[in-house]
C-alpha positions in Angstrom: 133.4 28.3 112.1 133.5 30.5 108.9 135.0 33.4 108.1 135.0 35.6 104.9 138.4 37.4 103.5 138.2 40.5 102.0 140.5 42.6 100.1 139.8 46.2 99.8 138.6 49.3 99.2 136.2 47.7 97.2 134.3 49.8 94.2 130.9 47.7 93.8 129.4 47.7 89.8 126.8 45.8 88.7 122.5 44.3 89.5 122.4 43.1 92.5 119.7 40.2 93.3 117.9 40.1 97.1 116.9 36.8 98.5 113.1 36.5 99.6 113.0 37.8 103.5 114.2 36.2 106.1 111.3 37.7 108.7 108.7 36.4 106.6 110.0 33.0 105.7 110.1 31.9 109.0 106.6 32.7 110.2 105.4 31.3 106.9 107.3 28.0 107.5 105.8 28.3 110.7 102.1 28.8 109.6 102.7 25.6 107.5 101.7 23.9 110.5 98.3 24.8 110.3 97.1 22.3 107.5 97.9 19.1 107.1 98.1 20.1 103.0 101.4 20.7 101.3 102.8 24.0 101.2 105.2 25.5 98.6 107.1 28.6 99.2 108.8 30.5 96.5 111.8 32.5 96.8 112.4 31.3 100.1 116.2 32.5 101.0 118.8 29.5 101.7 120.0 30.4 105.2 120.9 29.7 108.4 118.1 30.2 110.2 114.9 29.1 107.5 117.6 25.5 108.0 117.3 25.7 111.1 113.6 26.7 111.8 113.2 23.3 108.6 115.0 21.1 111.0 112.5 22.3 113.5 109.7 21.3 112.5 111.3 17.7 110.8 111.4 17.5 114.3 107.8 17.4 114.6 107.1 15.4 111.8 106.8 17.2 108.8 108.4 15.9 105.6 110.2 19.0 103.5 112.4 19.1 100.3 114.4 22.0 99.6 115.8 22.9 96.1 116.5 26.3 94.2 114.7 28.6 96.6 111.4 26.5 96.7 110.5 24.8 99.7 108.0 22.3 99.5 106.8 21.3 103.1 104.0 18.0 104.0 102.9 18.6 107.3 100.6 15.9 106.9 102.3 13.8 109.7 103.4 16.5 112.4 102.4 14.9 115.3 104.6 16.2 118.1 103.7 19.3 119.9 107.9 19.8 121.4 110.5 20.3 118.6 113.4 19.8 119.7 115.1 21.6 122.7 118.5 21.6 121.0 117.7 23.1 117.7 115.2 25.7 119.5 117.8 26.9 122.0 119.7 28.3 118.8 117.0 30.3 116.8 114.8 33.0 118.3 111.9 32.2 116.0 111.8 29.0 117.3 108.6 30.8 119.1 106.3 31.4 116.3 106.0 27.3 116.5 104.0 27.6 119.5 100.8 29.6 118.0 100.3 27.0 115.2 101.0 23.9 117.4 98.7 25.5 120.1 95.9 25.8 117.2 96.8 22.2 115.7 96.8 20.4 119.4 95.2 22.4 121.7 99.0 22.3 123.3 102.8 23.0 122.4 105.3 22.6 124.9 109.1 24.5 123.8 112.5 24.9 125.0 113.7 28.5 125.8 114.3 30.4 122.4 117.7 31.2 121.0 118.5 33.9 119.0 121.7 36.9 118.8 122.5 38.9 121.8 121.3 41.8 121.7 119.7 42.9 124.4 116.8 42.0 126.7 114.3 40.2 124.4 111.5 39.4 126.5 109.1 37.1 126.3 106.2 39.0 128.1 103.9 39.9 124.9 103.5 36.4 123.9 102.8 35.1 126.9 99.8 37.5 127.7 98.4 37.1 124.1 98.1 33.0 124.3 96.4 33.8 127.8 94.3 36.4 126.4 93.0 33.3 123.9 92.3 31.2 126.9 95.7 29.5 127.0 97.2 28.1 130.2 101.0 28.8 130.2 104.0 27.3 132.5 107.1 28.5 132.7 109.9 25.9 133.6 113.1 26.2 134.3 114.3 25.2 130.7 111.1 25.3 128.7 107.6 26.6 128.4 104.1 24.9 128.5 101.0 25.7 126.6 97.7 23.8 127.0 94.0 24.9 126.5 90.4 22.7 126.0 89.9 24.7 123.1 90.7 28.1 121.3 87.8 30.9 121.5 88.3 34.5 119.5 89.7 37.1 122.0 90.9 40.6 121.6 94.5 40.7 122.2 97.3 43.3 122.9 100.7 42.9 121.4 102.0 45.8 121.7 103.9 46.3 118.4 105.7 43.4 119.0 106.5 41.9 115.5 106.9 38.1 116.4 103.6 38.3 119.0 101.8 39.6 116.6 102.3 36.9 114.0 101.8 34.4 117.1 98.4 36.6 118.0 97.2 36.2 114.5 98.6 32.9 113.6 97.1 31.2 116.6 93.4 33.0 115.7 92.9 31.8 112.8 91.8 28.6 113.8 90.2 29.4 117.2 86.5 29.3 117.1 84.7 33.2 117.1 86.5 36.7 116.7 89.9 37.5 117.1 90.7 41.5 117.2 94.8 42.2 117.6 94.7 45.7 118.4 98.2 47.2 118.6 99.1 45.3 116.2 102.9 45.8 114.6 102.6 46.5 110.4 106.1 45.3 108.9 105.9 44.2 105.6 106.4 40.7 106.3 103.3 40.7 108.6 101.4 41.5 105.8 102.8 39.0 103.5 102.0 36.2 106.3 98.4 37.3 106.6 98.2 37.2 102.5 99.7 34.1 102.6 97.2 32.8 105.3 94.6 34.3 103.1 95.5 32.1 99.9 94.8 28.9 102.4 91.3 29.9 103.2 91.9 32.4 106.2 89.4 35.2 106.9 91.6 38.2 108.1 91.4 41.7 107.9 93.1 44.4 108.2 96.4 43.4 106.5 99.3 46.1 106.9 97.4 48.0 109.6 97.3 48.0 113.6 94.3 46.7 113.8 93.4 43.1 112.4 90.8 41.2 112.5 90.2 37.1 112.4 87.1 35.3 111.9 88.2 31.6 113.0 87.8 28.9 110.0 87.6 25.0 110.8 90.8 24.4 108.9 93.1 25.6 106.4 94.4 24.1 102.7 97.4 24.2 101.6 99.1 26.7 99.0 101.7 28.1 96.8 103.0 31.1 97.7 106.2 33.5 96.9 107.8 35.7 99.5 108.7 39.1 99.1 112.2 40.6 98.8 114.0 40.8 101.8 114.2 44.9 102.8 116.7 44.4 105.5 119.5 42.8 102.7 118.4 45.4 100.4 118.6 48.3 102.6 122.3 46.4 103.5 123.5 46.5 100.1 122.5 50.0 100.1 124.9 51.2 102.8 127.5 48.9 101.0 127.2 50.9 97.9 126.8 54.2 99.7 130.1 53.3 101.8 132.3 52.5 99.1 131.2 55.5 96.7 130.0 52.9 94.0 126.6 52.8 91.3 124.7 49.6 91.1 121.2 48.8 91.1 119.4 46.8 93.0 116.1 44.6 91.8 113.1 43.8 93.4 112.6 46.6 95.7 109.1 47.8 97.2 110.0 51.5 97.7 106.6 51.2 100.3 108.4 48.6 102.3 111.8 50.2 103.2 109.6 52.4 105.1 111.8 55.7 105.9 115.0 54.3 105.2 115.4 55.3 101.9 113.8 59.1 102.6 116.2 59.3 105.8 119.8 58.5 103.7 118.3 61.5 101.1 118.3 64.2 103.6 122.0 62.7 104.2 123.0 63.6 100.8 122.1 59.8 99.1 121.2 59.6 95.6 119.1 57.1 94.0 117.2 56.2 90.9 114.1 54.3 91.5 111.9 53.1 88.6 109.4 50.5 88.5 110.9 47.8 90.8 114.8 48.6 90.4 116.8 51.0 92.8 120.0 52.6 91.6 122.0 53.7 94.2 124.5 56.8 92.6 127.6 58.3 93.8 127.0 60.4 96.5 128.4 62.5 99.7 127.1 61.7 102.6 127.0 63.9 105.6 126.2 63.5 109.2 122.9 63.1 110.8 121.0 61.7 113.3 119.6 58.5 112.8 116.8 56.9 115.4 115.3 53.5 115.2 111.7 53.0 115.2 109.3 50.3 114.7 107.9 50.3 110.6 107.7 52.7 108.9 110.2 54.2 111.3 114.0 53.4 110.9 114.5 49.6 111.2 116.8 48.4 113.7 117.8 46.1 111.7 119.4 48.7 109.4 121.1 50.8 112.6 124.3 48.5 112.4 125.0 48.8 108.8 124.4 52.3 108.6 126.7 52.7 111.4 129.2 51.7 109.3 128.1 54.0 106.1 128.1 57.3 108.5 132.1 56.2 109.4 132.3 57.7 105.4 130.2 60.7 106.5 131.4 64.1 106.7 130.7 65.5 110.6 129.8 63.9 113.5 126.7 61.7 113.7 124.5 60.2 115.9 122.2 57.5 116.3 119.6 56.6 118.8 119.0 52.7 119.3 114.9 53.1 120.3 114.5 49.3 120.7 117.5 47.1 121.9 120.2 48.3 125.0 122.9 45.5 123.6 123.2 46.8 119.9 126.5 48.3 119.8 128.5 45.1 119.7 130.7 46.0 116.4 131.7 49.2 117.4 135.0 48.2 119.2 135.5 45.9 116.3 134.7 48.9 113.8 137.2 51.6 115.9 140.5 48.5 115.8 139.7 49.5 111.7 140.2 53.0 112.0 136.6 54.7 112.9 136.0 57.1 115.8 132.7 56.0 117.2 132.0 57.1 120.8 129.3 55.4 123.0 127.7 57.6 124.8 125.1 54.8 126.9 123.7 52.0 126.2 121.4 53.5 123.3 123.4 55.7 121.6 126.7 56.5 120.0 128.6 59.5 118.2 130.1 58.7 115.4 132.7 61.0 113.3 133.9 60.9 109.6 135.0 60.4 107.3 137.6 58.2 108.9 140.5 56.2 106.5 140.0 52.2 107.7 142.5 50.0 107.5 141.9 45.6 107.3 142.2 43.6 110.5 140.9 40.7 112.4 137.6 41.0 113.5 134.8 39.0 114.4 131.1 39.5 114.4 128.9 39.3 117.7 125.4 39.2 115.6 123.8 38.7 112.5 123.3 43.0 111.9 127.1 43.6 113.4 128.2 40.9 111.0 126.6 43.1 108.3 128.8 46.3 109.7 131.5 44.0 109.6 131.4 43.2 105.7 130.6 47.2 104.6 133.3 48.1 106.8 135.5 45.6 105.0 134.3 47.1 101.8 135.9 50.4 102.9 139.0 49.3 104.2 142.2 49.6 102.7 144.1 45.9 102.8 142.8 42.4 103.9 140.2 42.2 106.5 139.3 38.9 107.8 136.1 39.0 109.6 135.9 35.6 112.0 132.4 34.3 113.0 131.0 34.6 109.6 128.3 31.9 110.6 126.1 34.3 112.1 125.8 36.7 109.2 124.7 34.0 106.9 121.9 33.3 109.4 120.1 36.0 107.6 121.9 36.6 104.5 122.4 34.3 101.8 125.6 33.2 99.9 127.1 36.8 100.3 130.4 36.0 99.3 128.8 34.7 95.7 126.6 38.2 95.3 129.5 40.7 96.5 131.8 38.8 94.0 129.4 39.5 91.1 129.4 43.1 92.4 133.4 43.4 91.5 134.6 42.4 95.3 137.8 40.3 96.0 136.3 38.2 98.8 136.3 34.6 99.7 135.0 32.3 102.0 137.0 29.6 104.3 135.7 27.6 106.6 
């Protein structure tokens, strides 16, 4: 277990540099699975989870190399249809596997998925969608079966889910027919999968909307493709430099992407700069507000737990509304030992006052956004906070302790 060591308040200066995201990665290294032609994907973030979804599909066959950002993967040989139940138990994504092994062998079999707790996560909308393509499915007690003679185009349902949707689309484009996903969820990274799946000879349309469409192919090539900035580390960084009063500027960012986020932390007094591709976040006072989550271009809820921890600096009392996840409030106990005064008021929503003065202390993070809390709120405080349990915040963001460094922060890592 890893922890990280922080001495603050912290004043961040500098150009910070995102990693390529996390949610697209994942599906992509998933989709690889589709051709048996090498794929290369650029600015592919060095994390926890992308090494653990690599080791997945090892599992199954595929040969990989990993250097620099660039993955290189030769799923030439894959010729397993179950990776392996210990490595799948630990990663939630560990689902988007079944779509392309259901299109490669007409089967996939998979251990329960893995993944933070933070909430109930169910599996529902991805089971209807592979049985809305013909698929026969079998839940066991430990694992799932998937088996069909052959795929046909259907019109499928997935509700907005983000991870059924790239299973609905992913598993179309090699079925034989029409594919319609109606519903469809229209994150960023969605987008960047179906361009990527584009660039090996897919036929999809309707990229960034809620309605796409898939005309089957007989099979796919392979490609080199680079992934987009992650949103969720940017919009992270964000809330760090918004928390501890600081200026830097941020590269890479698709204003489009962040959805609302950046137009929301305006009306609660944020200032930024934001020419060409760079953001500069300015010194600002932040006041209260109410903050909802929303699927995109709503509020992420991947950004509720960071921003938590910003609105501790706030002036008045805040209050967010958790739209998507009952479980989500984790840090806040570990947040309130520092000094803030947030109040839960149920399961989806808590009251938050500030500006509060935090103090350093043992704490430990209980998921991969709390562990991003954690760190901001570590930022703030005044004295050494040592934040236990680091292992899950580096599941989605990459070398932290190297980037908040070049930002001016006394922080190291011990494992």
């Amino acid at each position: 277990m890893s922890k990280y060591i922080i001495n603050g308040p912290a004043r961040l200066n500098g150009i910070f540099q995102p990693s390529g995201a996390k949610n697209a990665a994942l599906k992509m290294i998933a989709a690889s699975l589709l051709t048996k032609e090498k794929v290369i994907l650029e600015n592919c973030p060095d994390i926890l989870d992308v090494r653990s979804l690599i080791d997945l599909i090892e599992s199954l066959g595929a040969k990989t190399s990993f250097s620099n950002n660039v993955l290189e993967i030769d799923p030439s040989k894959v010729n397993k249809f179950r990776p392996d139940d210990k490595i799948a138990k630990k990663i939630r994504a560990s689902i988007v596997l079944v779509g392309p092994l259901i299109a490669r062998f007409n089967k996939a079999q998979i251990a329960h998925p893995g993944g933070c707790l933070i909430g109930n996560r169910p599996l529902d909308a991805h089971m209807e969608v592979f049985k809305q393509y013909g698929v026969k499915v079998e839940s066991k007690k430990n694992s799932y079966n998937f088996s069909t003679l052959k795929l046909i185009g259907a019109k499928t349902f997935p509700c907005l889910s983000v991870t059924a949707t790239e299973n609905a689309i992913m598993t179309a484009v090699l079925a034989s027919g029409i594919s319609v996903v109606y519903a469809a969820a229209a994150e960023p990274e969605i987008k960047d999968l179906i361009l990527m799946l584009r660039s090996m000879g897919a036929k999809i349309k309707g990229a960034g909307t809620h309605n796409v469409t898939i005309e089957g192919v007989k099979k796919l090539s392979g490609t080199r493709f680079r992934i987009i900035p992650d949103r969720i580390e940017i919009g992270t960084i964000v809330c760090a430099a918004l928390a501890t009063n600081s200026e830097i500027t941020i590269n890479d960012v698709r204003e489009k992407d962040m959805g609302n986020f950046i137009y929301k932390l305006e009306s609660l007094g944020a200032k930024f700069k934001i020419e060409n591709s760079q953001l500069t976040v300015l010194k600002s006072k932040i006041i209260s507000g109410k903050i909802d989550t929303r699927t995109y271009p709503g509020f992420s809820t991947d950004l509720q737990s960071p921003t938590a921890a910003l609105l501790t600096q706030a002036h008045g009392k805040s209050r967010k509304f958790e739209t998507l996840f009952e479980n989500r409030f984790n840090f806040i106990s570990e947040l309130n030992k520092m000094g803030a005064k947030i109040k839960q008021i149920n399961d989806f929503v808590i009251e938050i006052s500030g500006p509060t003065n935090m103090t350093g202390a043992k704490i430990e993070s209980s998921d991969l956004r709390a562990g991003a809390a954690l760190v901001i709120a570590g930022l703030i405080a005044k004295g050494k906070t040592v934040i236990n349990n680091i292992d899950i915040f580096e599941r989605g963001y990459e070398k932290w302790e190297n980037k908040l460094s070049n930002l001016g922060v006394e922080i190291i890592k011990e494992e």
